[in-house]
N, C-alpha and C positions, 0 to 999 in steps of 0.2 A: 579771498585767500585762494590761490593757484593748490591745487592738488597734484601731488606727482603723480603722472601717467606710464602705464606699460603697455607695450608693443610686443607682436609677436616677433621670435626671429626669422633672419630672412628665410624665404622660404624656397624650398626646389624647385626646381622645372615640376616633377612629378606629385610631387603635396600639391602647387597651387593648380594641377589638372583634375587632379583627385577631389580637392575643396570645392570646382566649379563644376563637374561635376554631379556633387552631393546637394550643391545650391538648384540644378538644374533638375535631380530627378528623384532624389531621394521623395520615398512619403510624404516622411513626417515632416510637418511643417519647422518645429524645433529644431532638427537637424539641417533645414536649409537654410535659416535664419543663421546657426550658431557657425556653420561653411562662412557663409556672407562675411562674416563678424569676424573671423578668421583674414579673409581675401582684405578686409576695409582695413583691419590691425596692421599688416604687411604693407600695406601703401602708404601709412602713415596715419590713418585718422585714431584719434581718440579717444579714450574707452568712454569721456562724457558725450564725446560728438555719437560713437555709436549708441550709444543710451538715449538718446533722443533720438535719433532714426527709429528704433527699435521699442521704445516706450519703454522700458525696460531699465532697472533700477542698476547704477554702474558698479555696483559689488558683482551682480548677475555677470555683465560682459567680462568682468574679471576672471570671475570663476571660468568661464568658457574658456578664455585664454590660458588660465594657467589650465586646465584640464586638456587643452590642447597638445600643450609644452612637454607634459608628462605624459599622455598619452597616445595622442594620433588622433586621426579619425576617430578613434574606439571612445575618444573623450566627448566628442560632440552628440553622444547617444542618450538617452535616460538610461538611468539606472531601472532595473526592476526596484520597487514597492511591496511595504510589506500591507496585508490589510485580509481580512476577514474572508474568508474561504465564501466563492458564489454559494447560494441556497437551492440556485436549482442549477441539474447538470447541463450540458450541452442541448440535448434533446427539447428540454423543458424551456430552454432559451428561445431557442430556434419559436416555439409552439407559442411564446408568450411575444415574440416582435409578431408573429402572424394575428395575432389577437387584439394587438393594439394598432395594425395596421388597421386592421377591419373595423374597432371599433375607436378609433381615435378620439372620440369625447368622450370615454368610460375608462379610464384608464385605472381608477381605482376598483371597477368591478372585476377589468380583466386580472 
């Protein structure tokens, strides 16, 4: 059974510079994936063809698109996460990667 597929709209001279980019230099790996996904949508491929490039389950490539549509670039980003305040503050970080560098097979003692 065919699944209907959606595409991005066509895109500007300046979104598809801006998309490549974010494929090109951005950090996060997530945002140059979800750039890509954007550039491959526009050309015509997919949303199952990108889900197999991408390994990536095709509701995902969806969501990127429509978060594109409605957003911009600004969609292709994570969201902040909610989760439990760190236990130790900055200082105490820093002190505990230096301790596990040093002792990389104790990791429970450090």
């Amino acid at each position: 059974m065919k699944v209907a597929t959606k595409f991005v709209s066509v895109l500007k001279p300046d979104q598809s510079n801006q998309l490549k980019h974010l494929m090109d230099a951005d950090p996060s790996r997530r945002v140059r994936i979800r750039a890509h996904t954007i550039l491959l949508s526009s050309q015509g491929t997919t949303v199952d063809e990108i889900a197999q490039i991408y390994q990536a389950h095709r509701n995902s490539v969806s969501s990127w698109i429509d978060k594109w549509e409605v957003s911009g670039a600004e969609g292709l980003y994570d969201q902040p996460r909610s989760g439990s305040p760190p236990k130790l503050n900055e200082k105490e970080q820093e002190v505990a990667k230096d301790l596990i560098k040093a002792y990389p097979n104790a990791p429970k003692r450090v």
